[in-house]
MARZA-851518 format. One line per 8 residues: their letters; for each residue x, y, z of N, C-alpha, C. Coordinates in Angstrom, 2 decimals. Layout:
residues N
a) X,Y,Z,X,Y,Z,X,Y,Z ~ ... $
END
This chain:
residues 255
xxxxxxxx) 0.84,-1.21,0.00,0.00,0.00,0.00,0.87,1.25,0.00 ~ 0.07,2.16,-0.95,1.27,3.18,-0.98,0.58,4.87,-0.22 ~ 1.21,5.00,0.62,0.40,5.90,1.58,0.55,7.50,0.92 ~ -0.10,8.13,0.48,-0.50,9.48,-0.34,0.26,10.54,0.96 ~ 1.13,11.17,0.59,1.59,11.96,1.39,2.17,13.30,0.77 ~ 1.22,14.68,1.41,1.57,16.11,1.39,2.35,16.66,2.42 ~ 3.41,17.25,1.57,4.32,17.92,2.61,3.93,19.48,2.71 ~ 3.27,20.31,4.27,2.70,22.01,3.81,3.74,22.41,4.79 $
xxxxxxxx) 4.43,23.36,4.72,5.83,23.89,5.24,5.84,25.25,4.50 ~ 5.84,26.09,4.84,6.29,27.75,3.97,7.82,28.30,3.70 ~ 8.48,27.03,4.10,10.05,27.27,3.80,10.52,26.56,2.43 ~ 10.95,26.51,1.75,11.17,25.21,0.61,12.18,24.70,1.25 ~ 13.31,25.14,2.52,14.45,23.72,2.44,13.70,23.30,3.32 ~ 13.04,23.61,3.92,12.47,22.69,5.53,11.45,21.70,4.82 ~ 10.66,21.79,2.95,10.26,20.56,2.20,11.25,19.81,1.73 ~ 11.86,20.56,1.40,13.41,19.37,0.79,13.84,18.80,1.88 $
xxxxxxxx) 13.81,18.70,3.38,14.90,18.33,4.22,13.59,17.31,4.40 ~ 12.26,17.22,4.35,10.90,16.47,4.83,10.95,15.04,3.88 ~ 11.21,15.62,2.67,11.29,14.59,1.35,12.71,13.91,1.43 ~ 13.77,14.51,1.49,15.15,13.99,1.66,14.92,12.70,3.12 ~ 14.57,12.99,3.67,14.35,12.01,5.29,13.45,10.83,5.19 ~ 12.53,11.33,4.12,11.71,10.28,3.59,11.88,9.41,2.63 ~ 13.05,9.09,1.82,13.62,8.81,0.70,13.58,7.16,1.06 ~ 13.88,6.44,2.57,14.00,5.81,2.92,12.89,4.61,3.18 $
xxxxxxxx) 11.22,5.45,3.52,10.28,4.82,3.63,9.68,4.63,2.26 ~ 10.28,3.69,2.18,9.54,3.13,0.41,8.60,3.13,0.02 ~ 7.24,2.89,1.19,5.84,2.99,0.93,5.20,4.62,0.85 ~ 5.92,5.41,1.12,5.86,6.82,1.11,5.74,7.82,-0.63 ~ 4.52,7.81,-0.82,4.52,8.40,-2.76,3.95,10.01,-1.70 ~ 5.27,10.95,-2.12,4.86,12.27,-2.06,3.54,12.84,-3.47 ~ 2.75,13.26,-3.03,1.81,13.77,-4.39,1.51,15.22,-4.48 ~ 2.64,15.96,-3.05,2.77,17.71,-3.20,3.31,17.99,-2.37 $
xxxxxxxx) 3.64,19.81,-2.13,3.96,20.23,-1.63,3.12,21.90,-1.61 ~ 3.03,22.48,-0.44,1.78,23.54,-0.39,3.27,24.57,0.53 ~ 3.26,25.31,0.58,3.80,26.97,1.12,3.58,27.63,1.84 ~ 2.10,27.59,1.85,0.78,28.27,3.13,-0.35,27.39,3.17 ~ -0.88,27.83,4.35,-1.98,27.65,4.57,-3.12,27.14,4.05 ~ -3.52,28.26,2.77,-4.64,28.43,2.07,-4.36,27.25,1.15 ~ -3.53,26.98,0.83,-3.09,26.33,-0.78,-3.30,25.04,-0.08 ~ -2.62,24.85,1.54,-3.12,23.36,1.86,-4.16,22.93,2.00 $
xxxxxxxx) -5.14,23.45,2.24,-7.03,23.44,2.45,-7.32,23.08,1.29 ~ -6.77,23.80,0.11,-7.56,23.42,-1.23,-6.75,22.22,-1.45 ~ -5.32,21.84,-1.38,-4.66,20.61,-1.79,-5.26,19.52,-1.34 ~ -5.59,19.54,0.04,-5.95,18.52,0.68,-7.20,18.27,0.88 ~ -8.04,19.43,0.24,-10.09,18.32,-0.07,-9.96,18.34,-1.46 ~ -9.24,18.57,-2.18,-8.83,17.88,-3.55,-8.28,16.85,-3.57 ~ -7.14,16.52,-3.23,-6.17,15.03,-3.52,-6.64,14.26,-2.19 ~ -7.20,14.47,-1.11,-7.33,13.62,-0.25,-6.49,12.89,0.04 $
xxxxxxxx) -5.07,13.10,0.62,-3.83,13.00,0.83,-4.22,11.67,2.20 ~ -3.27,10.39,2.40,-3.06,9.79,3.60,-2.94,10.66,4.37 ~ -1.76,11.56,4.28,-0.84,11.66,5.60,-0.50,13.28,5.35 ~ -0.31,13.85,5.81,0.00,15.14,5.72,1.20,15.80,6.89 ~ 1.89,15.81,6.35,3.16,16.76,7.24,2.90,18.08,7.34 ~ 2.38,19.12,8.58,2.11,20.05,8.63,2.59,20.91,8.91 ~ 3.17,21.99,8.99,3.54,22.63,9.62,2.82,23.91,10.62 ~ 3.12,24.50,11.39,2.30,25.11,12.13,2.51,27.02,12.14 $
xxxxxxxx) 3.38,27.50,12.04,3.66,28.73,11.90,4.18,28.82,10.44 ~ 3.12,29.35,9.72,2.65,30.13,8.22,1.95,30.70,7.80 ~ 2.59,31.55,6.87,1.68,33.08,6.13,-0.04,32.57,6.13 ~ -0.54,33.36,6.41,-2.09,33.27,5.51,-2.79,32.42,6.52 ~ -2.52,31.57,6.42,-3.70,30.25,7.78,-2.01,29.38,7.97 ~ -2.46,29.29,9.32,-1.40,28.47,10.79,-1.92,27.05,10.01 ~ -1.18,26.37,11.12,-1.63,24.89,10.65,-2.91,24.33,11.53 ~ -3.17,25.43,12.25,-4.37,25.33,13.30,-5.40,25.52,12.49 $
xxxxxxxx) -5.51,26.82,11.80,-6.52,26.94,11.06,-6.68,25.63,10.17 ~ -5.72,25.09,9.22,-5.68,24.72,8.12,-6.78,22.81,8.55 ~ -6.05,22.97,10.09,-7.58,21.86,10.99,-8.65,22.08,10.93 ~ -8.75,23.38,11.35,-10.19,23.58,11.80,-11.08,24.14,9.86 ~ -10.24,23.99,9.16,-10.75,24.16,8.06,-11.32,22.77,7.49 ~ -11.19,21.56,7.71,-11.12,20.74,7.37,-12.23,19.77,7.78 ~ -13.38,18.84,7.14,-13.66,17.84,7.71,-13.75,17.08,8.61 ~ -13.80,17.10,10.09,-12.91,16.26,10.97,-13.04,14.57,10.63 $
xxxxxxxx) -14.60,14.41,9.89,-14.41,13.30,9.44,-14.26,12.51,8.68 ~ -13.12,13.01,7.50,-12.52,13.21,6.44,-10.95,13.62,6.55 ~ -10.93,13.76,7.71,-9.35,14.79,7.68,-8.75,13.64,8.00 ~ -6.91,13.76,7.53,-6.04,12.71,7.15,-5.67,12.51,8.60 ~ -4.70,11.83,8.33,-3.82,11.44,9.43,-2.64,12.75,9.30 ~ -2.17,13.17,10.53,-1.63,14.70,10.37,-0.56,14.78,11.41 ~ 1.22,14.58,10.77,1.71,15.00,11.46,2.16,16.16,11.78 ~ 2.12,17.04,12.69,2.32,18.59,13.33,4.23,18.55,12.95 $
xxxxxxxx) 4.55,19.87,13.02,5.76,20.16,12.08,5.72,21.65,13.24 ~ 6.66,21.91,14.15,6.70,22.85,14.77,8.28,22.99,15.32 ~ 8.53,24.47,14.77,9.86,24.82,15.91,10.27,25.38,17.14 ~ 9.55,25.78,17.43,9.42,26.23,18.89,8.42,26.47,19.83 ~ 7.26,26.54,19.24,5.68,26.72,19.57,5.63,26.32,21.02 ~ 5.69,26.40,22.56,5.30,25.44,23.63,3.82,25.34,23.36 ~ 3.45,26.54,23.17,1.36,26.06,23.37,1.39,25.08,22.84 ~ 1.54,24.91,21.44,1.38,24.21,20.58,1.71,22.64,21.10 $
xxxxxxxx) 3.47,22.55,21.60,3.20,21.13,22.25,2.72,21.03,23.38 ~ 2.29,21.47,23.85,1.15,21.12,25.19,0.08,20.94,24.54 ~ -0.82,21.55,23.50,-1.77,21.31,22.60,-2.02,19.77,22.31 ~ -0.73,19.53,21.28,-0.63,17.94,20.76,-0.50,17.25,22.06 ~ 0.27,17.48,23.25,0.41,16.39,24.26,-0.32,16.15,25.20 ~ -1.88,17.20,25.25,-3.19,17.08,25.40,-4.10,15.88,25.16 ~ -4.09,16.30,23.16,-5.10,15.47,22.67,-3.86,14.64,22.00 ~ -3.13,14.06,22.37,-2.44,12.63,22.41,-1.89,12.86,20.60 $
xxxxxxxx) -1.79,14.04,20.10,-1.41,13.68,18.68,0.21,13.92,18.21 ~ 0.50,13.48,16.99,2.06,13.09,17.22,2.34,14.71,16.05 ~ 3.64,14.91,17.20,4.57,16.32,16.51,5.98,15.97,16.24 ~ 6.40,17.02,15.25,8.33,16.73,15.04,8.54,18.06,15.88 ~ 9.39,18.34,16.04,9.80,19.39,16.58,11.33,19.85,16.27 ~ 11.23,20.75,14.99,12.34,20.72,14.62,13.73,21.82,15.70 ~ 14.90,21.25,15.18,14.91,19.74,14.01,15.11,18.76,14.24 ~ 14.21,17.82,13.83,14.35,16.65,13.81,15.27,15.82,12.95 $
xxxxxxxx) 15.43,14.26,13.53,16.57,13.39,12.79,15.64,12.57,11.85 ~ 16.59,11.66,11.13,15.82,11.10,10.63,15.28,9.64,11.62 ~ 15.91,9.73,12.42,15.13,8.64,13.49,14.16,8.82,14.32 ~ 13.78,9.86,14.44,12.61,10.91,14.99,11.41,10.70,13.77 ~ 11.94,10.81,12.36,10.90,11.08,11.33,10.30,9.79,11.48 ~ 11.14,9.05,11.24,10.96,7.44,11.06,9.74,7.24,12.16 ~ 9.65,6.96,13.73,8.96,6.95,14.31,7.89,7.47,14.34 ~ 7.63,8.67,13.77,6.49,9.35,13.23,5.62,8.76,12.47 $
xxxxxxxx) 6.46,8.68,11.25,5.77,7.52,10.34,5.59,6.37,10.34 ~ 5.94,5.52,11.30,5.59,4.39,11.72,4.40,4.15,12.33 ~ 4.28,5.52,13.22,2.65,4.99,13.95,2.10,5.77,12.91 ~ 2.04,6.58,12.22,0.96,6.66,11.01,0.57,5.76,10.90 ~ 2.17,5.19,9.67,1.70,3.95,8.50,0.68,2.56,9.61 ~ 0.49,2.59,10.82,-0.03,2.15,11.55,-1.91,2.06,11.51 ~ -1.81,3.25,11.67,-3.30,3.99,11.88,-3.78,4.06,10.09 ~ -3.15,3.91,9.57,-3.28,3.73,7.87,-4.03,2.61,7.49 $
xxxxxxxx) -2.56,1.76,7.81,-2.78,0.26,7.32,-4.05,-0.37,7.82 ~ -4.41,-0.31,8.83,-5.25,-0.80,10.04,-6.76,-0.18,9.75 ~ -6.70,0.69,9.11,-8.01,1.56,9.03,-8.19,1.77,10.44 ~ -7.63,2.15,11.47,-8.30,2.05,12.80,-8.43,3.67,12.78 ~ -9.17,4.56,12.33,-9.01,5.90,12.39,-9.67,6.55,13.29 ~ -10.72,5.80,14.17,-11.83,6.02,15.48,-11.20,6.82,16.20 ~ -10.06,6.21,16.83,-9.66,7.58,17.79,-8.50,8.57,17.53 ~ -8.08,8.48,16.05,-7.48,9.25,15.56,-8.08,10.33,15.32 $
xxxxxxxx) -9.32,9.99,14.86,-10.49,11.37,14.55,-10.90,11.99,15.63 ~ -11.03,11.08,17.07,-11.44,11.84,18.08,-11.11,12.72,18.77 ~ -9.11,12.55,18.06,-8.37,12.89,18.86,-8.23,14.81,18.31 ~ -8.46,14.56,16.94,-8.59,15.18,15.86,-9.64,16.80,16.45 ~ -11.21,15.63,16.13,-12.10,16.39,16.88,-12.11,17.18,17.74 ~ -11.22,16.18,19.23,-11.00,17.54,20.31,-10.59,18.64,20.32 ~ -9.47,18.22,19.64,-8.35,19.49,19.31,-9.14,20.99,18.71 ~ -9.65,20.44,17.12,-10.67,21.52,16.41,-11.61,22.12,17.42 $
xxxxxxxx) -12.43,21.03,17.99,-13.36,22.05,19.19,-12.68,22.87,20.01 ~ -11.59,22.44,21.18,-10.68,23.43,21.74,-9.93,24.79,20.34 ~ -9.65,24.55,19.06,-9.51,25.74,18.80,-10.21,26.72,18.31 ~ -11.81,25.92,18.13,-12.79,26.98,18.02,-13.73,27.39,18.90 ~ -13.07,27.38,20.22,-13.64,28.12,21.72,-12.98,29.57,21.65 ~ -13.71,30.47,21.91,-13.47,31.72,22.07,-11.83,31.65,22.94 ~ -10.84,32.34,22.21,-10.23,32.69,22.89,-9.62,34.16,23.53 ~ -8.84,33.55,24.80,-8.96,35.42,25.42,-7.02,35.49,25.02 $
xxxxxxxx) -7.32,36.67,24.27,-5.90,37.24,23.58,-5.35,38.12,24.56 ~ -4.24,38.43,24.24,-3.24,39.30,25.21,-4.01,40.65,25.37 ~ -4.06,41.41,26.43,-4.79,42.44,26.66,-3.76,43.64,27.19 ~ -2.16,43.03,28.12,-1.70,44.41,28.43,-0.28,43.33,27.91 ~ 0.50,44.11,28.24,2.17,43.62,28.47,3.00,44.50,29.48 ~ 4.06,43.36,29.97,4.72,44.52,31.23,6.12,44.65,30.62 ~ 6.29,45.74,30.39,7.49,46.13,29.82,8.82,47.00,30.67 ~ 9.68,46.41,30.81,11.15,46.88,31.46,11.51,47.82,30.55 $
xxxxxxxx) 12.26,49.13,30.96,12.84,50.31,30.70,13.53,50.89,31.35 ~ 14.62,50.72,31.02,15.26,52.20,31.91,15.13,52.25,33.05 ~ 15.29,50.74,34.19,14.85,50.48,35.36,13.24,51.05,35.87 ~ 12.44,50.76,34.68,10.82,50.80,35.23,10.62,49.64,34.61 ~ 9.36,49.51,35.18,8.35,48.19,35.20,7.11,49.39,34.36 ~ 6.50,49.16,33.75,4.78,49.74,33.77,4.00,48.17,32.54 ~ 3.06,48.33,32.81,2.30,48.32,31.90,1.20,48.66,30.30 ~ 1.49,48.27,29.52,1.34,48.84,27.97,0.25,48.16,27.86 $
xxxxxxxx) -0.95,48.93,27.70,-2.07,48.23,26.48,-1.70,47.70,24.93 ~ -2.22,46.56,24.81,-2.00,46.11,23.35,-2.47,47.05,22.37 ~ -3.81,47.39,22.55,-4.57,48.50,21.58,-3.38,49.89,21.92 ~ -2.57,49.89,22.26,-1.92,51.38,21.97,-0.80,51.29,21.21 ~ -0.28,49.77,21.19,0.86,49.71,20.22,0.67,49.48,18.38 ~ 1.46,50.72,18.06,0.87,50.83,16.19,1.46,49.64,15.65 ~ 2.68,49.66,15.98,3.06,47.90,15.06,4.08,47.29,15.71 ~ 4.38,46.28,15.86,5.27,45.64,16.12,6.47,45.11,15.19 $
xxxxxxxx) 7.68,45.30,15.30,8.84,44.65,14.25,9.90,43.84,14.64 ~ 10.49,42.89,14.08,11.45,42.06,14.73,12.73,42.76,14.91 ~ 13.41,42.37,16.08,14.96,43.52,16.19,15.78,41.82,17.00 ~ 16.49,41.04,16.17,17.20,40.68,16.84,16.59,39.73,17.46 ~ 16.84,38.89,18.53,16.01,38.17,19.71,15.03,39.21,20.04 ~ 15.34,40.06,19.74,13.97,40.86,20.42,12.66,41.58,19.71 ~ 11.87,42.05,20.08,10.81,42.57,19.51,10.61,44.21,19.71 ~ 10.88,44.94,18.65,10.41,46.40,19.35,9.29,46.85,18.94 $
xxxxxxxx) 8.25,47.28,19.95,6.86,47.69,20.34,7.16,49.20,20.00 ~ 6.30,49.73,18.81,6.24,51.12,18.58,4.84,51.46,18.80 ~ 4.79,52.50,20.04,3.97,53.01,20.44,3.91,54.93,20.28 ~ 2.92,54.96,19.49,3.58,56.77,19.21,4.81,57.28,19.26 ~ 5.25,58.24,19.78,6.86,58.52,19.37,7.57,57.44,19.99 ~ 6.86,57.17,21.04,8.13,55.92,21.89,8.12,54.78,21.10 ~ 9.06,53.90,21.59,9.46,52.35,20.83,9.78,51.57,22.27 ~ 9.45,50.49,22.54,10.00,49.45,23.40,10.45,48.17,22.95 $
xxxxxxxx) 11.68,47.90,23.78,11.91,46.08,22.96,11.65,44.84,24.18 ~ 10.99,43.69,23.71,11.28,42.87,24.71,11.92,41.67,24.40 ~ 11.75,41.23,25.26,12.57,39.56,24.31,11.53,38.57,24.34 ~ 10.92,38.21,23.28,10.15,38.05,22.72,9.88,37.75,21.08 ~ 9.33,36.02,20.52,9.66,36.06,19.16,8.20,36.36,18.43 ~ 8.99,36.49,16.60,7.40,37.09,16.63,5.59,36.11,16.85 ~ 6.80,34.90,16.08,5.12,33.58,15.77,4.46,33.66,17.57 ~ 5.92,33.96,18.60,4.83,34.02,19.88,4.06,34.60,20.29 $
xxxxxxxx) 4.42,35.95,19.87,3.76,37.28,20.07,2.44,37.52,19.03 ~ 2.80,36.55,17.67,1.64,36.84,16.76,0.19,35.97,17.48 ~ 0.62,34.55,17.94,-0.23,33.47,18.52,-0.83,34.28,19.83 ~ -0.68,35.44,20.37,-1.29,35.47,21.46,-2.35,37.27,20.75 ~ -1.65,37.57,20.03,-3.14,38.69,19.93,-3.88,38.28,19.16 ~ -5.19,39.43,19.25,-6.12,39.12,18.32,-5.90,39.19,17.14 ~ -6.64,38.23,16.01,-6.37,38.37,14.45,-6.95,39.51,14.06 ~ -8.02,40.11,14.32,-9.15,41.25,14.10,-8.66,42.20,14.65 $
xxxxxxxx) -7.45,42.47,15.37,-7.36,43.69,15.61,-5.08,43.63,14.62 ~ -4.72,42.66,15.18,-2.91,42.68,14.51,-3.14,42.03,13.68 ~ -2.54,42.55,11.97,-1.94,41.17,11.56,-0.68,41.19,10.81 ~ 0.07,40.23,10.81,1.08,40.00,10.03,1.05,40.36,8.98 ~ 2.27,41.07,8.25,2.08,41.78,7.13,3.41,41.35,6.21 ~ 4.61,40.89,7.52,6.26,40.52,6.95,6.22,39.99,7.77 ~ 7.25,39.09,7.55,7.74,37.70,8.23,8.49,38.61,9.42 ~ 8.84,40.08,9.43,9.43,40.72,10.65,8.02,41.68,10.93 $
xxxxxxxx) 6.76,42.27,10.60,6.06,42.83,10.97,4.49,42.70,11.23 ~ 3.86,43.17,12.14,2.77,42.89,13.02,2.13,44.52,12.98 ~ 1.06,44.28,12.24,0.32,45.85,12.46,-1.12,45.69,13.29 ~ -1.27,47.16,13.67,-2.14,46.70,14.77,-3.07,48.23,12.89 ~ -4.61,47.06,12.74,-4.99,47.48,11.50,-5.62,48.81,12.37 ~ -6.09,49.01,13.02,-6.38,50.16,12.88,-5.97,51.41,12.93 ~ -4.58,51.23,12.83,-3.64,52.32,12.79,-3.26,52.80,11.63 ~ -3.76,51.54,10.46,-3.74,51.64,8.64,-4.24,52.42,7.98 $
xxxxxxxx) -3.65,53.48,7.12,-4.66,54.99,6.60,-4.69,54.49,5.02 ~ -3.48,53.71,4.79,-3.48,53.90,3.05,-2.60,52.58,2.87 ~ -2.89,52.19,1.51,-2.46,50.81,1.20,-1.95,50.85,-0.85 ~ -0.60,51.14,-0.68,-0.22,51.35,-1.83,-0.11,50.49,-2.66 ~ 0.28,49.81,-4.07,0.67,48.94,-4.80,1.71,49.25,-4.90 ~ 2.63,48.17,-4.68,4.13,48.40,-5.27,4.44,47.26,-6.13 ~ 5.89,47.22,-6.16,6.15,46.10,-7.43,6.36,44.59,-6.87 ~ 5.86,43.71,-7.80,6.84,41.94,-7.25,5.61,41.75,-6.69 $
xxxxxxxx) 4.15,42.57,-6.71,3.20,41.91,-5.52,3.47,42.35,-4.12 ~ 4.37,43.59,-3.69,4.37,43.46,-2.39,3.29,44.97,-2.24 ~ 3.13,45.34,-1.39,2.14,46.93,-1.30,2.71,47.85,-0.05 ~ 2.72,49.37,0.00,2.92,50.05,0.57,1.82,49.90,1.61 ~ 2.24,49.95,3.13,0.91,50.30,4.15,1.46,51.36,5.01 ~ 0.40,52.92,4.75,1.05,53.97,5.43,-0.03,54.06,6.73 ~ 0.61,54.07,7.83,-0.27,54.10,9.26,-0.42,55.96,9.32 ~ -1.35,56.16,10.23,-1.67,57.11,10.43,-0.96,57.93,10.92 $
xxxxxxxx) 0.26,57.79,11.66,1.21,58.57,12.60,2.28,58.77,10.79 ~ 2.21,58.26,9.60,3.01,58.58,8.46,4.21,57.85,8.54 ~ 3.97,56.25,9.52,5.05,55.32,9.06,4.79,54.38,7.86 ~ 5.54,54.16,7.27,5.30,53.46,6.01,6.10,52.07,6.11 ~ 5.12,50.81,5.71,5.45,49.77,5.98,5.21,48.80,5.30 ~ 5.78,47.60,5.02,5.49,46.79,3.29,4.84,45.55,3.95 ~ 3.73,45.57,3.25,3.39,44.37,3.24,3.62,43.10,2.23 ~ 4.22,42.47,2.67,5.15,41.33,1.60,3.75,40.18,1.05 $
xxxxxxxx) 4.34,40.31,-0.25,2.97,39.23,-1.03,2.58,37.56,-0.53 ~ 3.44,37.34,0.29,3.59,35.86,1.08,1.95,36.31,1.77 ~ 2.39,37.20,2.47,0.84,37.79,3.81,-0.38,38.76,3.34 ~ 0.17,38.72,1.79,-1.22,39.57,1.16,-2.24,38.87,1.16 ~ -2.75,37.48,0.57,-4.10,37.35,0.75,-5.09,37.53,2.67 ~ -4.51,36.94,2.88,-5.21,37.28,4.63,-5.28,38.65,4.63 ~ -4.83,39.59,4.41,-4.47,40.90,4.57,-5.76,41.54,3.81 ~ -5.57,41.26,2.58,-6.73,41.49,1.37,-8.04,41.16,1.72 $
xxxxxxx) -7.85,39.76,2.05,-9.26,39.17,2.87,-10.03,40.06,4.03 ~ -9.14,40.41,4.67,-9.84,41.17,5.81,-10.37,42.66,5.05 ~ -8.80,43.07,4.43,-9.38,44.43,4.28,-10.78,44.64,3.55 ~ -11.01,43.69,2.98,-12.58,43.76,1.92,-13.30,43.64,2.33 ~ -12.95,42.72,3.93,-14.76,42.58,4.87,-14.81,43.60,5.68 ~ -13.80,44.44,5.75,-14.32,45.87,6.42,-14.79,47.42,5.62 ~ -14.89,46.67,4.23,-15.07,47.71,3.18,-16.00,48.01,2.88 $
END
């Protein structure tokens, strides 16, 4: 039996390093590879893939969404693909489901795919789905997003509302919080900082930037697909074509 397997990852070597590791499991026929999010939703209620290697922090829809988009009783067998996420493995080590956590070896992969090709062969998919199920219900419970942050300065402590910071950008290990003329940094990465606010109020725009939208006055076209976004205070900031559709998406349901 030859087990149908999609690799969704938004890096291309982190698919080449997925396929290279797999070279070994003979029963393994790759039939794609997806970039984001969106492209995996449509790949995967099209080809109806065995097995799916997921990854979890990517442009457009997470690999959370790309669940809760899905069938639960129809949806493949799904291994999670994460580099640093803790929610995330406390998540899977919840509802009992199997993660890599890169990087992984290839003796790590191997084991992965073993209890798949398991739950495959066997048709036993009952509590694979259940396990499945839980998960999707826990991520479509209201959740409560970050509301303040406590930020160190200059030997102070205070507290920052989220709604006051215009955008967020990556600096290094750290993150600097631009809040009107001031700027703060913390240490802090971004997929962590993106996973805890709201989508409806921040969103990712660059793989280094986080806008808080209502600070957005104007939205330029530029070249290659990427677009100018000028905030209201007259900072100007690119939104890279990787994070345009989500971006686009929203901006049209508030139009």
């Amino acid at each position: 039996m030859k087990i149908r397997t999609l690799i969704v990852d938004d890096e291309p070597l982190a698919r080449d390093r997925v396929k290279r590791l797999l070279r070994d499991e003979t029963d393994i026929t790759i039939i794609g590879e997806c970039g984001n999010g969106a492209e995996a939703i449509k790949t995967i209620k099209a080809e109806k893939p065995d097995l799916v290697f997921l990854d979890i922090q990517m442009p457009e829809k997470n690999g959370f969404e790309v669940i809760k988009a899905l069938d639960e009783k129809t949806v493949p067998t799904v291994i999670f693909v994460t580099a640093y996420d803790q929610y995330a493995l406390q998540a899977f080590d919840v509802h009992a489901l199997d993660y890599l956590l890169k990087p992984f070896n290839r003796e790590r992969l191997h084991r992965a795919v073993t209890r798949a090709r398991e739950l495959i062969e066997n048709k036993n998919r009952g509590n694979l789905d259940e396990r499945l199920a839980s998960l999707i219900a826990d991520l479509k419970m209201e959740k409560k997003y970050l509301e303040r942050l406590v930020v160190k300065s200059v030997g102070r402590v205070f507290f920052l509302k989220i709604d006051e910071i215009d955008w967020i950008e990556a600096a290094g290990n750290y993150l600097k919080l631009h809040v009107g003329r001031e700027s703060h940094l913390i240490r802090e990465t971004m997929n962590s900082i993106e996973a805890k606010l709201n989508p409806d109020k921040f969103l990712r725009i660059h793989r280094s930037t986080v806008v808080n939208i209502d600070r957005i006055k104007e939205l330029h076209p530029m070249f290659s697909g990427d677009y100018a976004v000028i905030l209201r205070n007259g900072a100007e900031l690119t939104l890279s074509r990787n994070y345009r559709e989500r971006f686009l998406e929203l901006f049209e349901n508030q139009t």
